[in-house]
C-alpha positions as CSV (number, residue, x, y, z in Angstrom):
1,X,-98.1,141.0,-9.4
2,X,-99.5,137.2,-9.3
3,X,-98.3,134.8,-11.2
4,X,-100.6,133.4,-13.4
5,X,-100.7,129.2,-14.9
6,X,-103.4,129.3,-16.4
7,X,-101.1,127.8,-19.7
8,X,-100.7,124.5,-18.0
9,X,-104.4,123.8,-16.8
10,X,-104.7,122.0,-19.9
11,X,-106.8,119.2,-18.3
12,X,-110.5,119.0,-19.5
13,X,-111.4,118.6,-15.4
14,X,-109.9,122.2,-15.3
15,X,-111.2,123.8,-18.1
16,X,-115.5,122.1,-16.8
17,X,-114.1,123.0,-13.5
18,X,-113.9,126.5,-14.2
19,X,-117.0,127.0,-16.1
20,X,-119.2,125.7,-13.2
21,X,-117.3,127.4,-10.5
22,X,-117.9,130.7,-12.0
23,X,-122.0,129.6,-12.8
24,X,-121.7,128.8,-9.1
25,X,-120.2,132.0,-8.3
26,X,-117.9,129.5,-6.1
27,X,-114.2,130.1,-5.1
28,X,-112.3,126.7,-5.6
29,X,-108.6,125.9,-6.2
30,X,-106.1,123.7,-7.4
31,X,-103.9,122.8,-4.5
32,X,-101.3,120.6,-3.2
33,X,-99.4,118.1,-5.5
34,X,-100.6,118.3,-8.6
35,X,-99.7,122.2,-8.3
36,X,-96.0,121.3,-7.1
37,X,-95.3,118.8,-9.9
38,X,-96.7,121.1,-12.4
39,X,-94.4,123.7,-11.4
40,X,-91.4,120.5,-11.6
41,X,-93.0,119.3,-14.5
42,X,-93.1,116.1,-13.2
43,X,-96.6,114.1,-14.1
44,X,-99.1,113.6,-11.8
45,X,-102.5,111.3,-11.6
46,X,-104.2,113.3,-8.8
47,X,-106.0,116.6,-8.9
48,X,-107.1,117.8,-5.6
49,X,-109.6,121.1,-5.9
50,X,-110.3,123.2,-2.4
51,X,-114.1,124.4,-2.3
52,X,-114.4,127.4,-0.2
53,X,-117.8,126.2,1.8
54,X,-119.1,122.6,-0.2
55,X,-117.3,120.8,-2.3
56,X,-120.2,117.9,-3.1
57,X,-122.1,119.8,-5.0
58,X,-119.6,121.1,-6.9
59,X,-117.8,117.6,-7.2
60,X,-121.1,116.2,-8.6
61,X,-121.9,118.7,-11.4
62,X,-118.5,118.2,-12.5
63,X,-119.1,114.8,-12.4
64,X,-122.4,115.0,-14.4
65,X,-120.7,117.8,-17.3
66,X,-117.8,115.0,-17.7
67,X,-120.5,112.0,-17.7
68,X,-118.9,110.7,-15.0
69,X,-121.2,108.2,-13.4
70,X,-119.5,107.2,-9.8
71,X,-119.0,109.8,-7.4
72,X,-117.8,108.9,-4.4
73,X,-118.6,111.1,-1.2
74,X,-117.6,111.5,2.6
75,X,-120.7,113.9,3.9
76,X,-119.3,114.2,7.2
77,X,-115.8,114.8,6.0
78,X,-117.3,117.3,3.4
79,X,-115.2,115.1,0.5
80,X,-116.2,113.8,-2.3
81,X,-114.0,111.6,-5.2
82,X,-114.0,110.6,-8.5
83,X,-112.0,109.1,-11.6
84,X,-112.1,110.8,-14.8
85,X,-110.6,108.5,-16.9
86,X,-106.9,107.9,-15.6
87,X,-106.9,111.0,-13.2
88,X,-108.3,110.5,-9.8
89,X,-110.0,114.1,-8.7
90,X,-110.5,115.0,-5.5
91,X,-112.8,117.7,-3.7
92,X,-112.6,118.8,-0.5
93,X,-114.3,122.1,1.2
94,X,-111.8,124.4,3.2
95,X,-110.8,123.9,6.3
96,X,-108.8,124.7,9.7
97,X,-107.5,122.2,11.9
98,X,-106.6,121.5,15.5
99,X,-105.1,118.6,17.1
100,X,-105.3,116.0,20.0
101,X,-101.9,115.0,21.9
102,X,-102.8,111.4,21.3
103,X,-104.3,111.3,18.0
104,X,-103.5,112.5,14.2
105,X,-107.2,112.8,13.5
106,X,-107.6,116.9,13.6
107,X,-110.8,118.4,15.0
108,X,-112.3,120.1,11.7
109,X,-113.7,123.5,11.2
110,X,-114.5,125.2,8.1
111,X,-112.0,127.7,6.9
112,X,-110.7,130.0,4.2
113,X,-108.1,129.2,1.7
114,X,-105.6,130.6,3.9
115,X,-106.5,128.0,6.7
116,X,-106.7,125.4,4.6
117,X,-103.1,126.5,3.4
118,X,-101.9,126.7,6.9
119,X,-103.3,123.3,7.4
120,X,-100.9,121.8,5.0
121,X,-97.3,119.3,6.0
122,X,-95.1,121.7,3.5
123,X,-94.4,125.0,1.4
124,X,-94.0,123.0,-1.8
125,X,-97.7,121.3,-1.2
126,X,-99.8,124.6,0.3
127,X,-99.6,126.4,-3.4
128,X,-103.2,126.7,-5.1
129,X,-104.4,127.8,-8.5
130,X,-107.4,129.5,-9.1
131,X,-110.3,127.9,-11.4
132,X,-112.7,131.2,-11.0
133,X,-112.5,132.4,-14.6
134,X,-112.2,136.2,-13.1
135,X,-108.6,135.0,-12.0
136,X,-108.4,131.5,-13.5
137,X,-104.8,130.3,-13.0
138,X,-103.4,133.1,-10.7
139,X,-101.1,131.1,-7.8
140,X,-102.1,131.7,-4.3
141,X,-98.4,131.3,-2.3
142,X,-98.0,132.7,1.1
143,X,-95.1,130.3,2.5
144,X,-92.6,131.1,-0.9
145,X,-93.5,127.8,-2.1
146,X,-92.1,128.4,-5.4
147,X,-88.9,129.7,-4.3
148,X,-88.5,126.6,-2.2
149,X,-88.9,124.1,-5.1
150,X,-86.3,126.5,-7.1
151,X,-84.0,126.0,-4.0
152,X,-84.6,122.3,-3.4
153,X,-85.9,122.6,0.0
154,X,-88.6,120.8,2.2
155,X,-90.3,122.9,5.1
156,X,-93.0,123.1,6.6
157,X,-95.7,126.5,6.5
158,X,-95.7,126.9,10.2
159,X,-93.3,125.8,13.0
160,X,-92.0,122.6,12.1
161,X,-92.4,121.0,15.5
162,X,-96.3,122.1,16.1
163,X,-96.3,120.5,12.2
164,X,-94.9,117.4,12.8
165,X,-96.3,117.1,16.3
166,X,-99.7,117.4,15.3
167,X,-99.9,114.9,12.3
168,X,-96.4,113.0,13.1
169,X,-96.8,111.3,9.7
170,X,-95.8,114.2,8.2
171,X,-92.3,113.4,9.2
172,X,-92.5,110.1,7.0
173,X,-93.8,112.6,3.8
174,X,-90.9,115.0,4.7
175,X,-88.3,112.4,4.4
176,X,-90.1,110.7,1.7
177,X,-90.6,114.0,-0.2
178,X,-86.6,114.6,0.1
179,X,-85.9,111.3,-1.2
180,X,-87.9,111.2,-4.2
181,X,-87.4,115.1,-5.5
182,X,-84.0,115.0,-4.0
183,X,-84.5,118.1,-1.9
184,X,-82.7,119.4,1.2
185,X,-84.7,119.3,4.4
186,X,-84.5,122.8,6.0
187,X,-82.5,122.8,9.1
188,X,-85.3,123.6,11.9
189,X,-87.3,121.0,10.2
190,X,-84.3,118.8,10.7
191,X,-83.8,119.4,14.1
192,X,-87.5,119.1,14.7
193,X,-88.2,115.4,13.1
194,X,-85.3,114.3,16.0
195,X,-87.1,116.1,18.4
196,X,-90.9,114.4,17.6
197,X,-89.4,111.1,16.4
198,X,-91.0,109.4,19.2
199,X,-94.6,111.1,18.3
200,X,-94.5,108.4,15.5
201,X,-96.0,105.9,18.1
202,X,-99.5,107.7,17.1
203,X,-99.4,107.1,13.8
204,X,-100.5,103.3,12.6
205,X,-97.6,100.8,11.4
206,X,-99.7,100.9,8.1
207,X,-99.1,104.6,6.8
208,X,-95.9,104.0,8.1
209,X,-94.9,101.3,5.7
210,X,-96.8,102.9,3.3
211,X,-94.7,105.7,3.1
212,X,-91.5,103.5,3.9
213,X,-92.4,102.0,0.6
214,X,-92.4,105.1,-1.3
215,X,-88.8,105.6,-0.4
216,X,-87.2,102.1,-1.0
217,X,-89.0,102.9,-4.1
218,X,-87.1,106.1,-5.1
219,X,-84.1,106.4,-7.4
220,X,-81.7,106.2,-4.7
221,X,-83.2,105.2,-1.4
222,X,-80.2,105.2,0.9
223,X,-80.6,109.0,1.2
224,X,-83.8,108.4,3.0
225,X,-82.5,106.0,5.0
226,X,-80.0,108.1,6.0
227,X,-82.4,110.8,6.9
228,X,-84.4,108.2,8.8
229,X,-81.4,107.3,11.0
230,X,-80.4,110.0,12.1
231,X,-83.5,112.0,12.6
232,X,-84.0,108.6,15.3
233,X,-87.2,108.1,13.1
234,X,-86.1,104.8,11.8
235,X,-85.7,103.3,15.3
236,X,-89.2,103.8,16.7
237,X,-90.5,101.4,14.2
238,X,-87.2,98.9,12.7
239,X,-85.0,97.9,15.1
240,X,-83.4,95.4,13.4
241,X,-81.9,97.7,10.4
242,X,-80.5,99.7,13.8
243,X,-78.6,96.6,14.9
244,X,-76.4,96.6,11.3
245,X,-75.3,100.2,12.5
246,X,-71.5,100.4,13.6
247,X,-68.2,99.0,13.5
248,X,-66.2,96.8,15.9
249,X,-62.4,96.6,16.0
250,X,-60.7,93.4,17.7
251,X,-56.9,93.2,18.0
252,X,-56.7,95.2,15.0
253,X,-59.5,93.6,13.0
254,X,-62.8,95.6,11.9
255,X,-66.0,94.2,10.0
256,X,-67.7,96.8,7.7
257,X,-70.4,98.6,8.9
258,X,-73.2,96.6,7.4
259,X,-75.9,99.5,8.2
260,X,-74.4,101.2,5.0
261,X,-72.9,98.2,3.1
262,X,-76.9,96.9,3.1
263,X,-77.7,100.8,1.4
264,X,-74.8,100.2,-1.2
265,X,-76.9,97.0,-1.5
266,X,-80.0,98.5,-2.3
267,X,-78.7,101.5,-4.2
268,X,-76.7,99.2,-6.2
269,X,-79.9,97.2,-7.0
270,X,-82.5,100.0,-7.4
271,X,-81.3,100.8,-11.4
272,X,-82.4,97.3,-12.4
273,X,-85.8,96.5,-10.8
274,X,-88.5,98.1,-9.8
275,X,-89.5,94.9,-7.7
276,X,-90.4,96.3,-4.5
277,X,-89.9,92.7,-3.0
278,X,-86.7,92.2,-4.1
279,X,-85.7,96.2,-2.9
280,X,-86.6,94.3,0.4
281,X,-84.6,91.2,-0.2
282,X,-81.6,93.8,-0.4
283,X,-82.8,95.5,3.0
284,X,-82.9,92.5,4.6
285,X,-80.2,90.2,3.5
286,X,-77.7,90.5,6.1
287,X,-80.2,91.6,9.0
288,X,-79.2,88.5,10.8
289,X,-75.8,89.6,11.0
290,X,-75.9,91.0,14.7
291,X,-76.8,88.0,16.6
292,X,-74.7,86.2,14.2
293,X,-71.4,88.2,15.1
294,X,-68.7,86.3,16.1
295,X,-64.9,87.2,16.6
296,X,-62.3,84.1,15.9
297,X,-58.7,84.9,16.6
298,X,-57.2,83.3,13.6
299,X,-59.9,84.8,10.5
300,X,-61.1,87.8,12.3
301,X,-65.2,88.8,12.2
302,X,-67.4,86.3,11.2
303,X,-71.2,86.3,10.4
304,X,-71.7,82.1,9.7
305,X,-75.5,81.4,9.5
306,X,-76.7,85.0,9.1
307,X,-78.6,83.8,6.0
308,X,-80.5,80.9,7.7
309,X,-81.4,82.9,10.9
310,X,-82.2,86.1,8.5
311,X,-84.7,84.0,6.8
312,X,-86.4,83.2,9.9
313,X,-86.6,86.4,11.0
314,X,-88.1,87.7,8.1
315,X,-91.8,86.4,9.2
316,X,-91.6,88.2,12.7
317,X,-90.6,91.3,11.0
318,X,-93.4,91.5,8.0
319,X,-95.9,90.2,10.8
320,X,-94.7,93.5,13.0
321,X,-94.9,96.1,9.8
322,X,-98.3,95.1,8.8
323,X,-96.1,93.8,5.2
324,X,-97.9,91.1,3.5
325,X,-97.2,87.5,4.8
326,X,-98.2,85.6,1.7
327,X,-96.2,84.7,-1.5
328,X,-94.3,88.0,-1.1
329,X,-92.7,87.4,2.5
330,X,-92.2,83.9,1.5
331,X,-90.1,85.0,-2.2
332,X,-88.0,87.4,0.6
333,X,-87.4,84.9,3.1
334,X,-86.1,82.4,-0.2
335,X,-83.7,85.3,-1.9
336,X,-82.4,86.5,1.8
337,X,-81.8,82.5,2.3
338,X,-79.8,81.4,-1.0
339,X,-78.4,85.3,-1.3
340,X,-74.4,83.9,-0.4
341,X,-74.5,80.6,-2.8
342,X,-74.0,82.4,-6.1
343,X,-70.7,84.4,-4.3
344,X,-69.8,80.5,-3.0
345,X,-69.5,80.2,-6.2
346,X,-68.0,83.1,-7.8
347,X,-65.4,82.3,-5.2
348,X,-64.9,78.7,-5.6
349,X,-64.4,76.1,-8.4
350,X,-67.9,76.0,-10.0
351,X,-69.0,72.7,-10.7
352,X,-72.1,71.5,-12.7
353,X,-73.5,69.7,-9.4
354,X,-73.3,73.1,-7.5
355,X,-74.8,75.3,-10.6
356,X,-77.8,72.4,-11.0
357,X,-78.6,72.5,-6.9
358,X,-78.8,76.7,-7.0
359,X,-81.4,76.6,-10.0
360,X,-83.6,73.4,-8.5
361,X,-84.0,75.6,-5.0
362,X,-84.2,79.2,-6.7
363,X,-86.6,77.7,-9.5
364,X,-88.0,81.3,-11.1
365,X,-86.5,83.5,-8.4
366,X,-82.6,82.4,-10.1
367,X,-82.6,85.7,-12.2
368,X,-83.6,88.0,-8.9
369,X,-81.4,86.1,-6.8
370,X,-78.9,86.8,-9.1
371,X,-79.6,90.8,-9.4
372,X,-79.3,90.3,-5.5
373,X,-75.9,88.8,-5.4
374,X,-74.6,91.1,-8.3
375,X,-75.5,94.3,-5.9
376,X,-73.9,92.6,-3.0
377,X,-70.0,92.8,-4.6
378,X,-69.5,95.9,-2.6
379,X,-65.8,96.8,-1.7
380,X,-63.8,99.9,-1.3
381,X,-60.8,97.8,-3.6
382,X,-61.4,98.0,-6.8
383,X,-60.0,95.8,-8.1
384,X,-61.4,93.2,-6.0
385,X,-64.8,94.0,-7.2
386,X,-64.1,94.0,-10.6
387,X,-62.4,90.8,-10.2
388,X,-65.5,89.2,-8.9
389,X,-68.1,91.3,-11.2
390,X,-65.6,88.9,-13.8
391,X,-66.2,85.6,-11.5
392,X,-70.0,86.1,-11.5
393,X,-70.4,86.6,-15.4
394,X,-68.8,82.9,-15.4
395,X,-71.2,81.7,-12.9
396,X,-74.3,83.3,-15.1
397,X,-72.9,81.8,-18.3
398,X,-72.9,78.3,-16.8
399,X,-76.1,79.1,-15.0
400,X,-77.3,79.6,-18.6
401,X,-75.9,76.3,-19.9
402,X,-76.8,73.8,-17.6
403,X,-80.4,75.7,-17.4
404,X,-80.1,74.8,-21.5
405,X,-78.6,71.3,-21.0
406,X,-80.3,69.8,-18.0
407,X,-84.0,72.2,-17.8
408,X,-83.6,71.6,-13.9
409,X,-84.7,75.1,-13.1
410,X,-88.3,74.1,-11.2
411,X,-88.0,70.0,-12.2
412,X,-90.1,67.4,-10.9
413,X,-88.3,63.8,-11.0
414,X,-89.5,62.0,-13.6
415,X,-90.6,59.1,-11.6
416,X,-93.1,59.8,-9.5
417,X,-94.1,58.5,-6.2
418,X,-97.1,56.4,-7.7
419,X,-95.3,54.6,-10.0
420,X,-92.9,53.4,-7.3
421,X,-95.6,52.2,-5.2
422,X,-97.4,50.4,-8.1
423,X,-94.1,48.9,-9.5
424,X,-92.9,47.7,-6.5
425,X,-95.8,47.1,-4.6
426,X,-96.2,49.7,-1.8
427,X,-97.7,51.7,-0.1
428,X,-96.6,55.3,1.0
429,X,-93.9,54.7,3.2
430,X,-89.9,55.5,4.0
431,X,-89.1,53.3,0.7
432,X,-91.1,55.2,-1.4
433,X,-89.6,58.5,-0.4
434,X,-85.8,57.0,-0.1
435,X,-86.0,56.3,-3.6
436,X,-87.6,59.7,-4.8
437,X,-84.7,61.3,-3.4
438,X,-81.8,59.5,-4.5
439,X,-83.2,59.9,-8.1
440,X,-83.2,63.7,-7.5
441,X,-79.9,63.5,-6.0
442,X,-78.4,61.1,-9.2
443,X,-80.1,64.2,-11.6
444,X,-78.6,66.8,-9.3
445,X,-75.3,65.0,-9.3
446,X,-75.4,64.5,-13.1
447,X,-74.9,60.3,-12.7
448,X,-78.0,60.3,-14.5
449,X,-79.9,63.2,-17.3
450,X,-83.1,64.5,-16.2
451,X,-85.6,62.3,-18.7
452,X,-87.9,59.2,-17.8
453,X,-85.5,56.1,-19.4
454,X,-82.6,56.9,-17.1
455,X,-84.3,57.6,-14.2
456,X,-86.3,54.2,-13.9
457,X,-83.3,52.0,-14.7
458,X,-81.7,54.0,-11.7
459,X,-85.2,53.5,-9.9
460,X,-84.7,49.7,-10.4
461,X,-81.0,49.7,-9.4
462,X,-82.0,51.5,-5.6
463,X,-84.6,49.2,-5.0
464,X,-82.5,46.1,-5.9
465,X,-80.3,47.6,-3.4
466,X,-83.3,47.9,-1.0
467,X,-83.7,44.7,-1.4
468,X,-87.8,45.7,-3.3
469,X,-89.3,43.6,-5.8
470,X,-91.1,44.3,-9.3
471,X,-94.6,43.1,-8.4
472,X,-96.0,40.5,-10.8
473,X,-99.3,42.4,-12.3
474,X,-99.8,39.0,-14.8
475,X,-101.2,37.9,-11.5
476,X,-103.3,40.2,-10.6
């Protein structure tokens, strides 16, 4: 006997669905992920409906019964889309597929459900619903979908390699899929993603990322970076992150394995952001640490100007993924560059000098930065962590006061470069600039508080030294 759903097609899409697919005397499903996260009771904002033969027509009197006014359609895809009002609904006539070698587009043919369910990347996503009222709800499951969400496992309807080989994105969704649901990926679907890794050269760096997103996105990403590595997917398209994989031992000495300290990193940050940015600050903050590998006799492994070089790579390696080079790579390339100054500190004497220079350059980013360098105590002493977890609370509480005291967090000098030139005479030049920055430095330094009164007397105390005069304006 079928199971029936019929129970949770609560939507009002469903319930017009149904009533002008059985006018229509049409056969038309529920299929895909809104029918796996039902079954996981997991929300969803997509509803994707399977026409058997054109699923315009049936996509616009839907449309027109909800008062839906925009329908979007694809007539030589045989698509069509719309919103109903925070639910995007999909419709899509059924089809069979076959592929090129050297493309992921799939020659089309119409098909029955069963092709169209053959069609699809895994068990979990080839389930359907009916919406026929004769049989409204009854699930349609040839590939044991349902037993493979009750058993946590990803695989695919047909032979994983033709799968994966035919639409190698798939392999991205399979990994993605695992990361986010936490499922197992089924062992001959394992095997195969090593096998195809290098099919991935099809597919454009844009889906790629896209999906590479979902996962540093997930609860706890490292598993599918894990499964990226050694499936060999990860190094057709991030070389870099490769690089940070392994350990070297020198007369005794070893340095972590930064491949998996940087997943403690971002694990250890995921619970407190959601900032997909700063998840990437976390990927990348020791990336530089391969070319900057050096081995000293005396202190063993060291890594000095990984987080100058890091930040200079970061440009290349948006440009490469297709990421966004605008404010985004830019509040990256800042995090990954200050990322050790709040340890220097944790690990040093803090002084109110060193405290006001960390909140002038991280300006807004200081609380991110900070979240950063919190997930980046990673140790397998215990006690040593907890010993700096201490350390760091200190630095945030002085962070906090001097923010309080001083308001240096973003500050402009309250002389500006106009009121040097018309005091003194000048136009833009070396003088003008010399004495801008030796004001900064006096508030930095704390010779001097961050309001107007102090800073000219010190403005008149440089230029004496200069050798500048206060022009005469009584003359003028």
């Amino acid at each position: 006997m079928s199971q029936n759903y019929s129970q949770y097609l609560k939507h009002p899409v469903f319930k017009v669905a149904s009533e002008i697919v059985t006018e229509m005397n049409l056969e038309a499903y529920v299929i895909g992920g809104y029918v796996r996260d039902l079954l996981l009771e997991r929300t969803s904002k997509d509803i994707d409906i399977v026409v058997i033969g054109n699923g315009l027509d049936l996509a616009k009197a839907i449309a027109a019964k909800l008062r839906v006014k925009k329908v979007t359609t694809f007539e030589s895809f045989g698509t069509a889309h719309f919103v109903y009002k925070d639910i995007d609904v999909e419709f899509v006539g059924a089809r069979k597929e076959s592929y090129r070698n050297d493309s992921r587009k799939p020659i089309v043919e119409d098909g029955s459900l069963s092709d169209d369910q053959n069609r699809r990347d895994f068990t979990i996503n080839a389930m359907a619903l009916s919406l026929h009222k004769d049989n409204f709800g009854e699930l349609t499951d040839p590939f044991n979908g349902v037993e493979d969400l009750q058993n946590k496992i990803i695989r695919t309807p047909l032979e994983p390699s033709q799968t994966y080989s035919d639409d190698p994105l798939r392999m991205m969704r399979a990994i993605r899929f695992a990361t986010q649901l936490e499922f197992t990926i089924e062992k001959s679907s394992r095997e195969a993603l090593r096998i195809n890794a290098e099919r991935l050269s099809i597919i454009s760096q844009e889906r790629i990322i896209d999906e590479l997103n979902k996962i540093i996105l997930s609860k706890k990403p490292s598993r599918g970076f894990k499964l990226l590595y050694s499936s060999q997917i990860l190094h057709q398209f991030f070389p870099e992150m490769i690089n940070l994989y392994g350990i070297e031992t020198r007369n005794g000495k070893s340095h972590k394995d930064n491949f998996f300290h940087t997943l403690e990193v971002l694990d250890n940050i995921s619970p407190n952001t959601e900032n997909l940015w700063l998840r990437w600050a976390a990927i990348l903050h020791d990336i530089a640490k391969p070319p900057t590998k050096r081995f000293d006799k005396k202190v063993g492994w060291t890594f000095h100007g990984h987080e100058d070089l890091g930040a200079k790579m970061i440009p290349k390696i948006f440009k490469r993924m297709k990421l966004p080079m605008d404010t985004k790579m830019k509040y990256v390339q800042k995090l990954v560059r200050l990322h050790l100054r709040p340890i220097a500190l944790v690990k040093g004497f803090v002084t109110d000098s060193a405290i006001r220079r960390l909140l002038f350059e991280a300006g807004d980013d200081i609380d991110d930065l900070m979240t950063l360098c919190n997930a980046d105590i990673t140790s397998k002493n215990d006690f040593k962590v907890k010993k700096y977890k201490k350390n760091f609370e200190l630095v945030e509480e002085r962070l906090r006061l001097v923010e309080e005291q001083d308001q240096i967090r973003n500050f402009q000098p309250p002389v500006t470069g106009q009121l040097i030139m018309e005091t003194f005479g000048l136009n833009p030049s070396y003088e003008v600039g010399e004495i801008k920055a030796q004001i900064k430095e006096a508030i930095l330094e704390g010779e001097i508080k961050n309001e107007e009164e102090m800073a000219i007397e010190f403005m008149m105390k440089v230029a004496k030294k200069m050798g500048l005069e206060v022009v005469d304006k009584s003359n003028s």
